[in-house]
N, C-alpha and C positions, 0 to 999 in steps of 0.2 A: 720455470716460473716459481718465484717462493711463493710457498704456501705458510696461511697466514697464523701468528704465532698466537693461539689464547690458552696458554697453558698455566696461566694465573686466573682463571675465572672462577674456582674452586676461592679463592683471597676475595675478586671482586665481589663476589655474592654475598660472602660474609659482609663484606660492607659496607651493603644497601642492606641487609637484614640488619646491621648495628642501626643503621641511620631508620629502620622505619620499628624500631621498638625505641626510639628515644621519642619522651611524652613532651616537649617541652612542644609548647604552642604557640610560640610566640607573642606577642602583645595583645594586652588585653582587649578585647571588642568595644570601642567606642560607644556608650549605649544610652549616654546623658546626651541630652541634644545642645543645650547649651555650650557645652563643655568642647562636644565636635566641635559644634561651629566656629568656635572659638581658636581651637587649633588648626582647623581645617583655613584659617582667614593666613593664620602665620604661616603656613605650611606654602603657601600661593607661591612665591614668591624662590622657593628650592627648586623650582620646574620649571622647562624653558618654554619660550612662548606657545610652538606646538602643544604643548601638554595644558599651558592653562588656558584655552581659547577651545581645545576637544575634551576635555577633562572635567578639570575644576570647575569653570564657567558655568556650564551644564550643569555639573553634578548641586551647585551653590544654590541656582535657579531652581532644581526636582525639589531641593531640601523646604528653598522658601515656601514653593508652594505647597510643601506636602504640610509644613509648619510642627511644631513640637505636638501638637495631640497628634498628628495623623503616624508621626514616627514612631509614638509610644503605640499606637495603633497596630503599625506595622510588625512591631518586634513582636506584639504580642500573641499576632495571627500564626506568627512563624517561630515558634520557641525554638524549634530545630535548627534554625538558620539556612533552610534548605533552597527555599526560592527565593522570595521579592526582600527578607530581610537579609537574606544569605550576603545577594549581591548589594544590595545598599551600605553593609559594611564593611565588605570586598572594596568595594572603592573606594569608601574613607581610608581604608586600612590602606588601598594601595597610593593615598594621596598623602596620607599622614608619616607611611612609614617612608616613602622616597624625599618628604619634605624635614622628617624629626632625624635623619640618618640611620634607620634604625639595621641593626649589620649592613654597615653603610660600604666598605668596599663589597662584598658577596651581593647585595642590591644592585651596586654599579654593574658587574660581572654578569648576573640573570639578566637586567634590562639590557645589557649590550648582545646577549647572546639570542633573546627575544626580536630585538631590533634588527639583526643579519635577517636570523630565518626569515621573519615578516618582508626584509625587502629583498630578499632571494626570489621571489615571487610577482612582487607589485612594485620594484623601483622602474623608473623608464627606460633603465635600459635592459631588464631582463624580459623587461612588458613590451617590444618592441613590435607594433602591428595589432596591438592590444587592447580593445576602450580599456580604461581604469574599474578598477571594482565597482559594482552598486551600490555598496554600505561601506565601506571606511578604507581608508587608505594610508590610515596611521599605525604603526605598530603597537599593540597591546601595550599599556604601563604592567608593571607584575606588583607581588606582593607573597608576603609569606603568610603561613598559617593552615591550621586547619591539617593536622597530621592524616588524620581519620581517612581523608580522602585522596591523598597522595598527590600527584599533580594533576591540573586540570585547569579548563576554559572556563568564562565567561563568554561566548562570540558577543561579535556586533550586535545579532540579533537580539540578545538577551540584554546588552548592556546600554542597549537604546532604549530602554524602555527609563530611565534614568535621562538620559538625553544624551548621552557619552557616545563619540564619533569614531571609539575602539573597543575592544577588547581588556580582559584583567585575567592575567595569567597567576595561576599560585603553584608554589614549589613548596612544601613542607618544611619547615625552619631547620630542623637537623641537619639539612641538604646544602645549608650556609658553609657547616664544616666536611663532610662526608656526605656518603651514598655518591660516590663519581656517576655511577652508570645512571641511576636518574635524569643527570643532567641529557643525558643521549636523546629521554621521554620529552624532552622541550622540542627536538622538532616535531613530534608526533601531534602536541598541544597548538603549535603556533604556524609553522609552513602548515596542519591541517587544518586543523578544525576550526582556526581564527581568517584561513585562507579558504576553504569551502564554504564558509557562512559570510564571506564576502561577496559573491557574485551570483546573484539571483538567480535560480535556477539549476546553479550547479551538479548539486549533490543529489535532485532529482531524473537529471540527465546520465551521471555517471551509476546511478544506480538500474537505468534501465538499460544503460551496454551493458553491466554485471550482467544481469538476467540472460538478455537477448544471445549475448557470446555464450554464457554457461550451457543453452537451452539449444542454442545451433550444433553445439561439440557434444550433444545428445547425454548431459548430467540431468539428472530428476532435476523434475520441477521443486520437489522439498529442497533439497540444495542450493538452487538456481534463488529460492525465497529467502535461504536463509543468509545468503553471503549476501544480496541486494540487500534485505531490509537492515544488513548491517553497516551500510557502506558506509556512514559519515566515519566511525571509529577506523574500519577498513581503508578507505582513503587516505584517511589521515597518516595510517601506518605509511604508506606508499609515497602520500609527498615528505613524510620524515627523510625516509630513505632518499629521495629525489634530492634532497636537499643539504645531507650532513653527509651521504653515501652509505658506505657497508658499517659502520660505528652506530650509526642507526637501529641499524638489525640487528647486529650483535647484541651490541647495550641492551635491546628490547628484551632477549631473553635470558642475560644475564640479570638483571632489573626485575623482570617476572617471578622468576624462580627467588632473585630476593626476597620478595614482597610475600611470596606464598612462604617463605621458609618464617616469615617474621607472622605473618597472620595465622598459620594452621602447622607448622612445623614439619613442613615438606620443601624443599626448596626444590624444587619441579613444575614442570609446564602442564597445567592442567589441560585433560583431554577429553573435558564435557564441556559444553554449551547450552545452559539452561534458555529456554526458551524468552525467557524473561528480562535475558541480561542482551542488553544493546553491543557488546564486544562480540566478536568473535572467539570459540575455545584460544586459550592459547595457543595449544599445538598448530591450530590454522594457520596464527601469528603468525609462527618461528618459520613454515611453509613457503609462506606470503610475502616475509623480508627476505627469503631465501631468492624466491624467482622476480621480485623487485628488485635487486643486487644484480640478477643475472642480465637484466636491461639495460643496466649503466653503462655508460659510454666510458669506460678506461680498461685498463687491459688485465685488471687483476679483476674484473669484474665473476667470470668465471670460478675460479679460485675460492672467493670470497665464496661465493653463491653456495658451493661444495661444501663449504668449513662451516656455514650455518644451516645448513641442512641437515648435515650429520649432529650438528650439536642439537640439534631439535631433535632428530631420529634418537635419541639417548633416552630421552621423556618419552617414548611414542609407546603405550597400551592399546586400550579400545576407543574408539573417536565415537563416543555420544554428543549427536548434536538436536536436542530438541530429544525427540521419539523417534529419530532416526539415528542408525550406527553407520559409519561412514569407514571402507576401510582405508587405509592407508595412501597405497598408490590412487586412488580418487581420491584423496586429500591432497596429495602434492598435485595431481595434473588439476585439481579445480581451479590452488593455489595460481598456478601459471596463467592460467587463464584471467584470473581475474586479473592477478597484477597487469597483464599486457590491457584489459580493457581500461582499466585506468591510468596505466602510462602510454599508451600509446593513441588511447579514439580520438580521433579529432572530434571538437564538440563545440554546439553552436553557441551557447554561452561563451565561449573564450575565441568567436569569430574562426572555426573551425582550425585553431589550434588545438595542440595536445599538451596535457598537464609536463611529460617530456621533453617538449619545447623549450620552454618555457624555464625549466630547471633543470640539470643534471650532474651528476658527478661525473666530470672529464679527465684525464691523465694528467691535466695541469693543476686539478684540485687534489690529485691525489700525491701530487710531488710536492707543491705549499705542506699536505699534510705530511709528508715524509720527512720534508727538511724540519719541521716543529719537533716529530720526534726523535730525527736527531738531534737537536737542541736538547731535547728529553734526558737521552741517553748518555749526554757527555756531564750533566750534575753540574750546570752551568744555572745561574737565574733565568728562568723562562719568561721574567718579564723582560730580558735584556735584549729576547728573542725579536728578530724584524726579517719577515720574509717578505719579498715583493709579492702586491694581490691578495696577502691574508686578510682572512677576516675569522667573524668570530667561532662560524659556524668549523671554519677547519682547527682554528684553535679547541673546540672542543672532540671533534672527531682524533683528532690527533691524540689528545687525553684520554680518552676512553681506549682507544687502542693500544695505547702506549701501556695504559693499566692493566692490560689484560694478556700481554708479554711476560713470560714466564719471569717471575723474579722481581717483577717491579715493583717499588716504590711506590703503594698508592695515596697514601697520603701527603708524599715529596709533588706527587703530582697535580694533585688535587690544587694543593696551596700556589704551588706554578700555573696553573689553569686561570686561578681566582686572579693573580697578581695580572697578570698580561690582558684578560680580560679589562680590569681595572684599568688598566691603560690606553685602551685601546675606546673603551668607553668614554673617558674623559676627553678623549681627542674626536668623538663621534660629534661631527656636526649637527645632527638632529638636534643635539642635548644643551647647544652653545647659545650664545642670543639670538641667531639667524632662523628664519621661519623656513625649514629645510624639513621636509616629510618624509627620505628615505637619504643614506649615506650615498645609496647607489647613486641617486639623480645628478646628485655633483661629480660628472667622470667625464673628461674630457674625448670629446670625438677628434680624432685626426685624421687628416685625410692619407699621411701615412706613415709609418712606424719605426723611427731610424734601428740599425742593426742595434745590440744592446754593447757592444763592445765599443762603438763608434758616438763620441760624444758629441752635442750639437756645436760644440765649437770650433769641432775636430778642423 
């Protein structure tokens, strides 16, 4: 079995630490109300019907009624932009900047990649046996800005308070041209957190397998508290992985250690968990995508699972979690455990399916992603690339892997990533005149499947 090549992750790290020390912030905050409105009317009309009917509509409606004092109101509760004004310009911004073109292919490229993960999850036919979500069933619009805070959600839950029938993803503007492995953190934002705050109930449920399985396999109660009361960000890790495969986990801690190398000037996985902070330590992370890797349904699964453990084991000191020190091997066996309580329980929110189910990396998505990075490899246009069954989400696992292959080309790759995305976007039906809510839903059933050598007119 080949074992998996990342001996450029020393290149990707530098990267993402270029991309999260550049300041540029994007467009400016919308903050005259007239002025929105105003744009916000022209802007209608760049979005296909889906987006202005869960979107716009809404969002036009929250404005009317909130009216210009209540807006100036609102900014000026919130100077920070932390909650209710944060997100009321989040959605201008992400209605303005998909309507004004603003990095109008790398916009196309995030929303198509947004758009896969989201119906990896909730199209009908990955849902098959499934009710539909209880809050939304559109994939997030995205938007950039906001470096400060790197990527991150808005859910349903927050974005309803607006009236909005999705989610508003943000990816940091730099991430337009660079920081590849970032992009790996979008299944973490959108198959999790925009997908757990779908279904009522959920992440209440998966938080008390955490406990219950940690507490049966005889781990303290502090531990058993402290991986539950983390679960939505923990989750979230686990349907990334579910969802883009081992590119996921990798990325994550290639990504981490960028992020710490750009903020405090250690590019390492940190191995405290203040009590305060809703993430898991990182070192937990790098554990957690390790034994989530090792559930996947494909054959390099194993493999994979090895190469990110040991690249977590490189960062491994003392594991302060809280007021508790956790040693090691009780870091990885908790790691397993949880990840199996979250990909594997069947759970009564999803009609005792399993998150597993539902999504997984199979030998067929891992050969889609092999054939892209051949594509990669031979310095051809990788938007010329067309493999049968791709979508976006292998398109960018392929990227991320491909960058982290001794020697590669990251920025050859990056710009390949972005282009074929672009393409692939523009042909995404969600996005076209047709009132279509997942690419998935449009896939033809047959009742059975001619050999692939043998043409039907044979």
């Amino acid at each position: 079995m080949n074992q998996p090549d990342i001996g450029n992750m020393d290149l990707c790290i530098k990267d993402v630490m270029e991309a999260a020390l550049d300041n540029n912030r994007g467009p400016e905050d919308p903050t005259d109300f007239q002025q929105l409105y105003t744009r916000l009317v022209a802007a209608r009309e760049k979005l296909p019907p889906l987006y202005q009917d869960r979107v716009y509509q809404p969002f036009i409606k929250a404005l009317d009624e909130l009216s210009e004092k209540g807006f100036a109101e609102l900014l000026r509760r919130d100077p920070n932009r932390e909650q209710a004004a944060g997100l009321l310009l989040d959605i201008a911004q992400a209605i303005l900047q998909n309507g004004e073109g603003y990095e109008d292919g790398a916009t196309d490229a995030f929303q198509e990649v947004v758009s896969d993960l989201y119906d990896g999850f909730l199209s009908a036919s990955d849902r098959n046996g499934i009710k539909p979500p209880d809050l939304s069933v559109t994939a997030p619009l995205v938007k950039w800005g906001r470096p400060e805070y790197g990527p991150y959600t808005w859910t349903i839950a927050a974005a309803s308070h607006f009236g909005l029938e999705t989610g508003i993803v943000n990816l940091p503007p730099s991430h337009a041209k660079r920081g590849l492995l970032g992009w790996s953190a979008l299944s973490h934002e959108t198959a999790g957190h925009d997908i757990l705050h779908a279904d009522t109930g959920l992440l209440k449920e998966l938080a008390q397998k955490i406990r219950e399985q940690l507490l049966k396999q005889n781990f303290t109660l502090g531990l058993a508290n402290y991986w539950s009361q983390r679960v939505d960000e923990t989750a979230s890790d686990v349907l990334g992985i579910l969802n883009m495969g081992p590119a996921a986990g990798i990325g994550l801690i290639g990504y981490f250690r960028g992020l710490n190398g750009a903020w405090n000037g250690t590019p390492t996985l940190r191995n405290t968990g203040p009590e305060y902070d809703s993430h898991p330590a990182d070192i937990l992370r790098g554990y957690l995508a390790a034994e989530t890797v090792r559930l996947l349904q494909f054959d390099q699964a194993e493999a994979w699972a090895e190469a990110i453990s040991a690249e977590t084991d490189k960062d491994l000191t003392t594991i302060q979690l809280g007021r508790q020190t956790v040693d090691a091997k009780t870091a990885r066996k908790s790691a397993a455990v949880v990840a199996q309580a979250i990909t594997e329980s069947r759970l009564n929110s999803l009609e005792q399916h399993s998150l597993g189910q539902i999504q997984n990396w199979h030998n067929e998505d891992e050969r889609i992603a092999s054939q892209i990075r051949a594509h990669i490899h031979s310095e051809s246009k990788l938007h010329e690339c067309y493999v049968s069954g791709m979508y976006a989400a292998h398109v960018v696992a392929a990227s991320v892997t491909a960058s982290l292959e001794k020697n590669a080309n990251i920025e050859a790759i990056f710009a390949g990533m972005l282009a074929l995305l672009k393409e692939m976007h523009d042909a995404n039906p969600a996005w076209g005149p047709l009132y279509v809510k997942h690419r998935g839903d449009l896939t033809r059933h047959r009742a059975y499947r001619f050999p692939a050598a043998q043409s039907v007119a044979g």
